[in-house]
PyMOL Python script that loads the backbone (N, CA, C, O; Angstrom):
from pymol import cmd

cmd.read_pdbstr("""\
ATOM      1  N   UNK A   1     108.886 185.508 143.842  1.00  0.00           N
ATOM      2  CA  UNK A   1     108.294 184.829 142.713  1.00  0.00           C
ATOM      3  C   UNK A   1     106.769 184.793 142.854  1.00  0.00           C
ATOM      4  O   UNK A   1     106.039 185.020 141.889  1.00  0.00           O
ATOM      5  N   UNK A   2     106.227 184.456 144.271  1.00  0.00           N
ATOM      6  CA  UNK A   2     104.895 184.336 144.139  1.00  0.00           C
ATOM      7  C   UNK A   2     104.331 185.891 144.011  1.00  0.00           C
ATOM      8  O   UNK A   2     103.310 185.856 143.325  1.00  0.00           O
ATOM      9  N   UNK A   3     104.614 187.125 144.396  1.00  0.00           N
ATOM     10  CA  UNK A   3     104.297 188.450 144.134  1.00  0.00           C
ATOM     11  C   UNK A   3     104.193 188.569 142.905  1.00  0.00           C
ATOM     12  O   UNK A   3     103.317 189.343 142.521  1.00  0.00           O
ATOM     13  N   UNK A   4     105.222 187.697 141.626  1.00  0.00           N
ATOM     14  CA  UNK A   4     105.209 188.347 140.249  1.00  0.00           C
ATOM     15  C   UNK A   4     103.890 187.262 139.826  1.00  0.00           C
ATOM     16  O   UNK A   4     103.153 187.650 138.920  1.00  0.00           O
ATOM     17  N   UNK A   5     103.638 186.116 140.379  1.00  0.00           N
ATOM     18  CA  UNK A   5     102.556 185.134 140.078  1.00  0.00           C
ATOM     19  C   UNK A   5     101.342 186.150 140.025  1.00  0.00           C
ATOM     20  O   UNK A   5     100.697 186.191 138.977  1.00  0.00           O
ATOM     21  N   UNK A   6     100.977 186.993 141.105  1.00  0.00           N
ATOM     22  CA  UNK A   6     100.375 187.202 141.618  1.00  0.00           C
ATOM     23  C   UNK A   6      99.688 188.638 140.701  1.00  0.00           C
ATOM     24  O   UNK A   6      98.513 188.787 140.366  1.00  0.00           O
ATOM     25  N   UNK A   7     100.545 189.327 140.518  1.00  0.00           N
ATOM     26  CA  UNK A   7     100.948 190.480 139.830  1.00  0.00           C
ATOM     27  C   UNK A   7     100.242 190.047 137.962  1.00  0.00           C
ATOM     28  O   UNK A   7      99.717 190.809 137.149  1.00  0.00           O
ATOM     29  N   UNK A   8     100.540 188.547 137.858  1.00  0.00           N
ATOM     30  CA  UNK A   8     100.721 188.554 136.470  1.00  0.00           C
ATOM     31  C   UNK A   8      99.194 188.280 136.208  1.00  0.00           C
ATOM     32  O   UNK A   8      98.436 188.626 135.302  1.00  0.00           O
ATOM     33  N   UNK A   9      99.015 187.444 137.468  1.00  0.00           N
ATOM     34  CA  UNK A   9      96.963 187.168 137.427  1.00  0.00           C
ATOM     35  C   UNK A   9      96.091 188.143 137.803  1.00  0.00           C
ATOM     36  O   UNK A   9      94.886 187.894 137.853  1.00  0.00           O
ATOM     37  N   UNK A  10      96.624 189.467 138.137  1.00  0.00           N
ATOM     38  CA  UNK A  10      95.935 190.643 138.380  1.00  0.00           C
ATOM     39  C   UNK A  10      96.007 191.091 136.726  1.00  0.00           C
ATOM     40  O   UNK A  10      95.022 191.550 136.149  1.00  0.00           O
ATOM     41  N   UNK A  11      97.297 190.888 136.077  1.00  0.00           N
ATOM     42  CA  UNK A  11      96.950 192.159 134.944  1.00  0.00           C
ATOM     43  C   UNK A  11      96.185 191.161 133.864  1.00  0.00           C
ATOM     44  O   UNK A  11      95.722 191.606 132.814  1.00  0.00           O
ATOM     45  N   UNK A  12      96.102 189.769 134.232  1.00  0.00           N
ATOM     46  CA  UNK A  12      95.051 189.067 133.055  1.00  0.00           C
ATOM     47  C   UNK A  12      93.511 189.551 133.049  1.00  0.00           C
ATOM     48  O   UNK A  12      92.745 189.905 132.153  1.00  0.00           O
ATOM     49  N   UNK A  13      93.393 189.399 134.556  1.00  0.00           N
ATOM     50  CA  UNK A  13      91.919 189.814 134.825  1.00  0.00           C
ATOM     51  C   UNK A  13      91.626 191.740 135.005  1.00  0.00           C
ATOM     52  O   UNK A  13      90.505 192.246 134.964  1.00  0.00           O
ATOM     53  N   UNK A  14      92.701 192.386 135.164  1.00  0.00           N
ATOM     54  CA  UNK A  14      92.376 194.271 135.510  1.00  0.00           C
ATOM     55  C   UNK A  14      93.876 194.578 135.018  1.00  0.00           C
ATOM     56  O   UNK A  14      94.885 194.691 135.715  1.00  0.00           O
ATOM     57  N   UNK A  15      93.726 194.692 133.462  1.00  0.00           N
ATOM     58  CA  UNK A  15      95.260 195.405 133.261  1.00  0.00           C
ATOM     59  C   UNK A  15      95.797 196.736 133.696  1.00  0.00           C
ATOM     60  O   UNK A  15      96.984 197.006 133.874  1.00  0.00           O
ATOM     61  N   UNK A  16      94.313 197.881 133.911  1.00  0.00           N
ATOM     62  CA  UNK A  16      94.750 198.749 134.289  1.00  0.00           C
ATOM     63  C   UNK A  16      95.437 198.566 135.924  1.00  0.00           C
ATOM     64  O   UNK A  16      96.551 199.004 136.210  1.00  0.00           O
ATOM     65  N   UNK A  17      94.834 198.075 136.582  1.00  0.00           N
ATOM     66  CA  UNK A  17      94.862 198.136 138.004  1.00  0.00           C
ATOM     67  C   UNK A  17      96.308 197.532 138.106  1.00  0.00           C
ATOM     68  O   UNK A  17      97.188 198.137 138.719  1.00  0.00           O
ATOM     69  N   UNK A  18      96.546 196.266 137.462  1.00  0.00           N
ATOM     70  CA  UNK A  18      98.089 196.144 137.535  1.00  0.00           C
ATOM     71  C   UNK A  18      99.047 196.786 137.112  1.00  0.00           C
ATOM     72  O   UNK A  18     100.147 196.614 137.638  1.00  0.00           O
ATOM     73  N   UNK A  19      98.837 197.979 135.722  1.00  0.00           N
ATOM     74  CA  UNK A  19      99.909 198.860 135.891  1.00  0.00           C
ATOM     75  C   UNK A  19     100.556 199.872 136.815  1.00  0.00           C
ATOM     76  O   UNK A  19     101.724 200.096 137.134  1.00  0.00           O
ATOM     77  N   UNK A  20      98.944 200.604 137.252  1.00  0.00           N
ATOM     78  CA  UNK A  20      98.648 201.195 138.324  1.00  0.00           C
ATOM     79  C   UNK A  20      99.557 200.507 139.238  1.00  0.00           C
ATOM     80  O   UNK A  20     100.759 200.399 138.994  1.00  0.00           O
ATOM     81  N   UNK A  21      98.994 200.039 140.295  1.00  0.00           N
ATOM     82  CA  UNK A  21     100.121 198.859 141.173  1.00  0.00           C
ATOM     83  C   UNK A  21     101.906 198.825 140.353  1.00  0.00           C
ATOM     84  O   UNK A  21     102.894 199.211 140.979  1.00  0.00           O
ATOM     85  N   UNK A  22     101.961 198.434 139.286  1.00  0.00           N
ATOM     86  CA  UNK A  22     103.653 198.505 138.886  1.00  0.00           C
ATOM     87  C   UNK A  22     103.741 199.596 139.175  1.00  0.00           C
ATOM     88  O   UNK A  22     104.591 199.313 140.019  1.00  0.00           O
ATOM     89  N   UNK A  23     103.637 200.840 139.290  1.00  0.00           N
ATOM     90  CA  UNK A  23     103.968 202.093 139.114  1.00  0.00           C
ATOM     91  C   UNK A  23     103.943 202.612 140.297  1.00  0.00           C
ATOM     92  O   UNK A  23     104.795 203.474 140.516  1.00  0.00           O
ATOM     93  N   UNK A  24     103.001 202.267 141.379  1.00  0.00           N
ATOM     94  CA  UNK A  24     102.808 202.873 142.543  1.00  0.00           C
ATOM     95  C   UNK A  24     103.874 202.010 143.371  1.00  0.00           C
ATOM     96  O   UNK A  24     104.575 202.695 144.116  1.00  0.00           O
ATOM     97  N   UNK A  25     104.079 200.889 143.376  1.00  0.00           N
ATOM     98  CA  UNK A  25     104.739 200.241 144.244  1.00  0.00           C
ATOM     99  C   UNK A  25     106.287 200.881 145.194  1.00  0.00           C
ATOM    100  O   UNK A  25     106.725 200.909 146.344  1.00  0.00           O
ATOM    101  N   UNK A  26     106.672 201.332 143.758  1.00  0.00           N
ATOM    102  CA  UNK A  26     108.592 202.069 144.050  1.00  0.00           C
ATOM    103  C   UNK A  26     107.890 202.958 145.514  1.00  0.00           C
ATOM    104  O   UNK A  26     108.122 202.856 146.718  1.00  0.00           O
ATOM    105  N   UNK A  27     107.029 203.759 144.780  1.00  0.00           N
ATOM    106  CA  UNK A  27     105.938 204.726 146.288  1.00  0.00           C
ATOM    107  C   UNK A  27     105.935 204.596 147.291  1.00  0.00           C
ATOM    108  O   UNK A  27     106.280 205.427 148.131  1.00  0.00           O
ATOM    109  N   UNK A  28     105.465 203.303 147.506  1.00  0.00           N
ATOM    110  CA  UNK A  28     105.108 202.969 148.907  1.00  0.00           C
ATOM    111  C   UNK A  28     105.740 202.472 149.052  1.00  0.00           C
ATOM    112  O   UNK A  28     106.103 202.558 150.225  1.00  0.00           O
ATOM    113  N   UNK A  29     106.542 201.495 148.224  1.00  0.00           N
ATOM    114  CA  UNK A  29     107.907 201.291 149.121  1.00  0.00           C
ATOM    115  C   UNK A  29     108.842 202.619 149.892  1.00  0.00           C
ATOM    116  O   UNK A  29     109.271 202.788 151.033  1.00  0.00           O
ATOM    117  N   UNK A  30     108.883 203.281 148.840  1.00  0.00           N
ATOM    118  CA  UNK A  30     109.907 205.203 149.595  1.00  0.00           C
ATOM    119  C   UNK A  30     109.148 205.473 150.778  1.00  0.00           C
ATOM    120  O   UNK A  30     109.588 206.059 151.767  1.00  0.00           O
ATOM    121  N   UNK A  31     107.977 205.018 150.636  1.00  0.00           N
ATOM    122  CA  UNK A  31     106.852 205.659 151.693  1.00  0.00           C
ATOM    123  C   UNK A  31     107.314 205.145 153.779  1.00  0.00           C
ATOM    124  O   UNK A  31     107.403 205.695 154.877  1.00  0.00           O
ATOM    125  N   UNK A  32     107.517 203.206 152.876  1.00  0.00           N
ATOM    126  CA  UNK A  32     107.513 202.692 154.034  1.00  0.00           C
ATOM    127  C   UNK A  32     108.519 202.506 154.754  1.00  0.00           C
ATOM    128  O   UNK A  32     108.463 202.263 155.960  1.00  0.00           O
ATOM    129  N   UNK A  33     110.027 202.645 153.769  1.00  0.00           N
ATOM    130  CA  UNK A  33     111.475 203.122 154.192  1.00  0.00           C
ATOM    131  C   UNK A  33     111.580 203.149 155.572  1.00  0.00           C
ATOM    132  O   UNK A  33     111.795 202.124 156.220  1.00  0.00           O
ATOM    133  N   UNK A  34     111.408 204.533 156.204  1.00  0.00           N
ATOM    134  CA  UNK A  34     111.454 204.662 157.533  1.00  0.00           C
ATOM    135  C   UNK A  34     110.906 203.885 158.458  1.00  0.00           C
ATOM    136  O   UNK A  34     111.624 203.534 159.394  1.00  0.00           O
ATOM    137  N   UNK A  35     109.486 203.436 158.403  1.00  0.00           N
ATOM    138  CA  UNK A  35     108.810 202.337 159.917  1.00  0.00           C
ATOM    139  C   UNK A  35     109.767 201.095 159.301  1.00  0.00           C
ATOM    140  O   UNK A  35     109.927 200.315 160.239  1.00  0.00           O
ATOM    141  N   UNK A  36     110.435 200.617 158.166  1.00  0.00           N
ATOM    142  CA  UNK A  36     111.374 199.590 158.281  1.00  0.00           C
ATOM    143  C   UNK A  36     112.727 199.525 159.004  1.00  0.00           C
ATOM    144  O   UNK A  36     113.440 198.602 159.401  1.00  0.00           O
ATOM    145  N   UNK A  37     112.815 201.104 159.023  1.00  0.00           N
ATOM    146  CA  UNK A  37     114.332 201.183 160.119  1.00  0.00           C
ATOM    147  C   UNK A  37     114.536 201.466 161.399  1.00  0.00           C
ATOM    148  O   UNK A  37     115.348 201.391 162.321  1.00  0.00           O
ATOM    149  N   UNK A  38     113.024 201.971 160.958  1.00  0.00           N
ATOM    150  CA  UNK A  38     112.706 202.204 162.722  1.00  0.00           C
ATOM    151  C   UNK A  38     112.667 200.747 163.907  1.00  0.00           C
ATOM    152  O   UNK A  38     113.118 200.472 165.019  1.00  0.00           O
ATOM    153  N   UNK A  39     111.876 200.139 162.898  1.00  0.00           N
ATOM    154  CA  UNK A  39     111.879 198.513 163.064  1.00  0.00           C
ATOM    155  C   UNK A  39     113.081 197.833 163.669  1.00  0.00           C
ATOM    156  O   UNK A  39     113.217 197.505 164.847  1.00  0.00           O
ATOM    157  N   UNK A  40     113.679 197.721 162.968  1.00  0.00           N
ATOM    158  CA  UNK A  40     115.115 197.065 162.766  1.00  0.00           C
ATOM    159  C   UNK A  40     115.530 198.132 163.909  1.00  0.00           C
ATOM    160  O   UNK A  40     116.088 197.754 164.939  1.00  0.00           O
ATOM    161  N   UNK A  41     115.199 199.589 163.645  1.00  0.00           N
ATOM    162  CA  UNK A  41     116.452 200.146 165.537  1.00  0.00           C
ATOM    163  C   UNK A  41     115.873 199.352 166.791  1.00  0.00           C
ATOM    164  O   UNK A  41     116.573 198.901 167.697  1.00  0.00           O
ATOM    165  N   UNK A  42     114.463 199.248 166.703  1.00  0.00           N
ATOM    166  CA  UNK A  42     113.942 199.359 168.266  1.00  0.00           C
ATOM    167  C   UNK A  42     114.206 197.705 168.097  1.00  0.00           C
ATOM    168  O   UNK A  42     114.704 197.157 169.081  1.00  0.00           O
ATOM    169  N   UNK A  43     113.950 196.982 167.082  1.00  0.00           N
ATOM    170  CA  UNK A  43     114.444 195.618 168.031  1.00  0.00           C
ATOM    171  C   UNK A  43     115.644 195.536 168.066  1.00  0.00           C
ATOM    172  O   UNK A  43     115.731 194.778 169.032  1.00  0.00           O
ATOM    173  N   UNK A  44     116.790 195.746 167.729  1.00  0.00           N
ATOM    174  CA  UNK A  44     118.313 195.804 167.824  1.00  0.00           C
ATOM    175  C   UNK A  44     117.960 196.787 169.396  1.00  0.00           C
ATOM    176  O   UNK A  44     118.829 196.799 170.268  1.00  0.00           O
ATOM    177  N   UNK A  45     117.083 197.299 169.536  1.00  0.00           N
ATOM    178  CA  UNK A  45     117.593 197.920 171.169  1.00  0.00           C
ATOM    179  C   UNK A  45     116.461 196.469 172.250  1.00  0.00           C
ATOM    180  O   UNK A  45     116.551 195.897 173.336  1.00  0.00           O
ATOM    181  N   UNK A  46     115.833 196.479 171.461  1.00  0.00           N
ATOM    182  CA  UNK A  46     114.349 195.063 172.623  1.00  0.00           C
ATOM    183  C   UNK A  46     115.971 194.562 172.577  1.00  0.00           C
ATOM    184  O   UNK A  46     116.810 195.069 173.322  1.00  0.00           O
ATOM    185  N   UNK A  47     116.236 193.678 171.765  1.00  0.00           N
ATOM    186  CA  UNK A  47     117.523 192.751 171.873  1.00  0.00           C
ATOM    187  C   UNK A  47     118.168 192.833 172.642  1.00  0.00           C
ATOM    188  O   UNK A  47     118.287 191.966 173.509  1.00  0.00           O
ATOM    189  N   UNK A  48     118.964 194.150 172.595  1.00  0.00           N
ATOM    190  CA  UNK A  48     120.173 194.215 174.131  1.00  0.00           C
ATOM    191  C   UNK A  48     119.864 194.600 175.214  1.00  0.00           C
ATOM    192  O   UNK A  48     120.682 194.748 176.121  1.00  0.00           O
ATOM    193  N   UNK A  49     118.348 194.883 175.340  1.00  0.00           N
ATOM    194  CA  UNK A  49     117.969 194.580 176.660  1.00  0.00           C
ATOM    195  C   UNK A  49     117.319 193.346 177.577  1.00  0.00           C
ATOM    196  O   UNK A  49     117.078 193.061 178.750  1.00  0.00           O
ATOM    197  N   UNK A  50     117.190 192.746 176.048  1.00  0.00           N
ATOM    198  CA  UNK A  50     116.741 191.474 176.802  1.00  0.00           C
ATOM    199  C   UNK A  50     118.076 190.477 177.016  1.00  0.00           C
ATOM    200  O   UNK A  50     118.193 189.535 177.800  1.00  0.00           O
ATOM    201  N   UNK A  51     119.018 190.998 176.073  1.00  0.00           N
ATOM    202  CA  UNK A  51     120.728 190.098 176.689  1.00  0.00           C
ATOM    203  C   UNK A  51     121.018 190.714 177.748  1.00  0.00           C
ATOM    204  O   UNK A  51     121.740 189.976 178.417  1.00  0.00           O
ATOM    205  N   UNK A  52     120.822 191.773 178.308  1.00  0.00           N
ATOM    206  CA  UNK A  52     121.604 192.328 179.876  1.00  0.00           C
ATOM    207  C   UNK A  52     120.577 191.427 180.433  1.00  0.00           C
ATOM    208  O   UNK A  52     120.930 190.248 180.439  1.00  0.00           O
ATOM    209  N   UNK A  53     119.446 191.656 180.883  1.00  0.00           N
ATOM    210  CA  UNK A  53     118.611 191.242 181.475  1.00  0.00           C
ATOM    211  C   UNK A  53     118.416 189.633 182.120  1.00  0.00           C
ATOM    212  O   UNK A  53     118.046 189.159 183.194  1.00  0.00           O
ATOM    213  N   UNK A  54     118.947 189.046 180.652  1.00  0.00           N
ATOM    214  CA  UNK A  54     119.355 187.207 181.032  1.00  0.00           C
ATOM    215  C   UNK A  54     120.647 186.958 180.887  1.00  0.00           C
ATOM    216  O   UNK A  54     121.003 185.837 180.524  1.00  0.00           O
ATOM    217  N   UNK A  55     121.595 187.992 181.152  1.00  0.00           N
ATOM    218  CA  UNK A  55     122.997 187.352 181.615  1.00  0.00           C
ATOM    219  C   UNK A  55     123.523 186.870 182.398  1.00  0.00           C
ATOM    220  O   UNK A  55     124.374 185.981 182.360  1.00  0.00           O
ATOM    221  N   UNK A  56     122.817 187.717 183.691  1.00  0.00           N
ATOM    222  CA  UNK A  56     123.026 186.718 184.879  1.00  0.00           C
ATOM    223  C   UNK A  56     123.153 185.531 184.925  1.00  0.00           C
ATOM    224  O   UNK A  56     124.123 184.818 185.185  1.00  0.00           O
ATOM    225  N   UNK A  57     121.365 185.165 184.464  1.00  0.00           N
ATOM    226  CA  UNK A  57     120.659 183.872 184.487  1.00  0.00           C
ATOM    227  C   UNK A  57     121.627 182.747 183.617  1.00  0.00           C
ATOM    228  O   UNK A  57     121.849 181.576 183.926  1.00  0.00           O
ATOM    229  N   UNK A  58     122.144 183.540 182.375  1.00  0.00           N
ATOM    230  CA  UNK A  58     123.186 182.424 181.714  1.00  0.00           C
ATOM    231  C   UNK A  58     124.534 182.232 181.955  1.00  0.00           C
ATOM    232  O   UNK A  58     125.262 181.332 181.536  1.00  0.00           O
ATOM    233  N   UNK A  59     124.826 183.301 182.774  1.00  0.00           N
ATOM    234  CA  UNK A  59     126.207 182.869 183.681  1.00  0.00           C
ATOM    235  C   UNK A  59     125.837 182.199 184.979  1.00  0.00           C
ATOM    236  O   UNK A  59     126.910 181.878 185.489  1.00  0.00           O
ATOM    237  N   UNK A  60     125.110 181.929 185.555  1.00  0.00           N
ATOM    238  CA  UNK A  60     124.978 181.071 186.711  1.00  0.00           C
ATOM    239  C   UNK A  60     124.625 179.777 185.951  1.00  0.00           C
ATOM    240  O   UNK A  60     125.348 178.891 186.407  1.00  0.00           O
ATOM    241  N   UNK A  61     123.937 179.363 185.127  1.00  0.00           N
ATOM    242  CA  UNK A  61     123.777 178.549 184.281  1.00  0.00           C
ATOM    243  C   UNK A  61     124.829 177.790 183.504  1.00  0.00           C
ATOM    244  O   UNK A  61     124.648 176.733 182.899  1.00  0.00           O
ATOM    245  N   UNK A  62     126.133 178.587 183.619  1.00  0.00           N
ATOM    246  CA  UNK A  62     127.179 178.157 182.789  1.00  0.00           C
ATOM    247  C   UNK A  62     127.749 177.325 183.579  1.00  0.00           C
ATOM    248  O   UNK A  62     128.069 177.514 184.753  1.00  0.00           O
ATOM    249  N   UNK A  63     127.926 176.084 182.731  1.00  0.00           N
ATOM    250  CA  UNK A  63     129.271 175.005 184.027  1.00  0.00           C
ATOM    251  C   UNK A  63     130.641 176.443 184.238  1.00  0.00           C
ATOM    252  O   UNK A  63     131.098 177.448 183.692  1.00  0.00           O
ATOM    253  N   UNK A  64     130.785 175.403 185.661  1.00  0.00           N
ATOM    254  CA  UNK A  64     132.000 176.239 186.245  1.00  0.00           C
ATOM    255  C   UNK A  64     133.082 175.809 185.676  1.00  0.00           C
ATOM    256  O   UNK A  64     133.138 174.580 185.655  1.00  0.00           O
ATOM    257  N   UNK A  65     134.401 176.612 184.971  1.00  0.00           N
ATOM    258  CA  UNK A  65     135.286 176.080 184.276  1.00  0.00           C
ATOM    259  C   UNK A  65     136.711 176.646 185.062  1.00  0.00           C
ATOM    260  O   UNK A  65     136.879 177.856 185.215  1.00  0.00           O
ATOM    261  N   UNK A  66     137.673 175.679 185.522  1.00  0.00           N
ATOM    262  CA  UNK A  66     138.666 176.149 186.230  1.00  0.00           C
ATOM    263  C   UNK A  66     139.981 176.655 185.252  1.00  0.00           C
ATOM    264  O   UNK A  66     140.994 177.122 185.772  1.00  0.00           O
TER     265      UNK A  66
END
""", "prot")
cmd.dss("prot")
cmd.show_as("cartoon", "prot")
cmd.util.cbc("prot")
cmd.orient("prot")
């Protein structure tokens, strides 16, 4: 909502520049696609290395259950 706020006070004051912008956006979004999944792989991998890494630590940590 605040992007379309934002969007709507650009085309009061530079209508061209805000169509421009509507039009380019789909763009750079296609553009930025990939460093977003790339994103999302490498921390889904930071992640399971930082769970091996403190498992130990949270199984010694765990009450002992008979």
């Amino acid at each position: 909502m605040f992007t379309f706020l934002l969007w709507c006070i650009l085309f009061v004051f530079c209508w061209p520049l805000a169509i421009l912008a509507l039009i380019a956006y789909p763009f750079v979004w296609l553009l930025l696609l990939p460093l977003r999944i790339v994103g999302v792989a490498v921390h889904g991998v930071l992640e399971v290395v930082f769970l091996a890494i403190t498992l130990p630590f949270r199984l010694l940590a765990a009450p002992f259950r008979i």
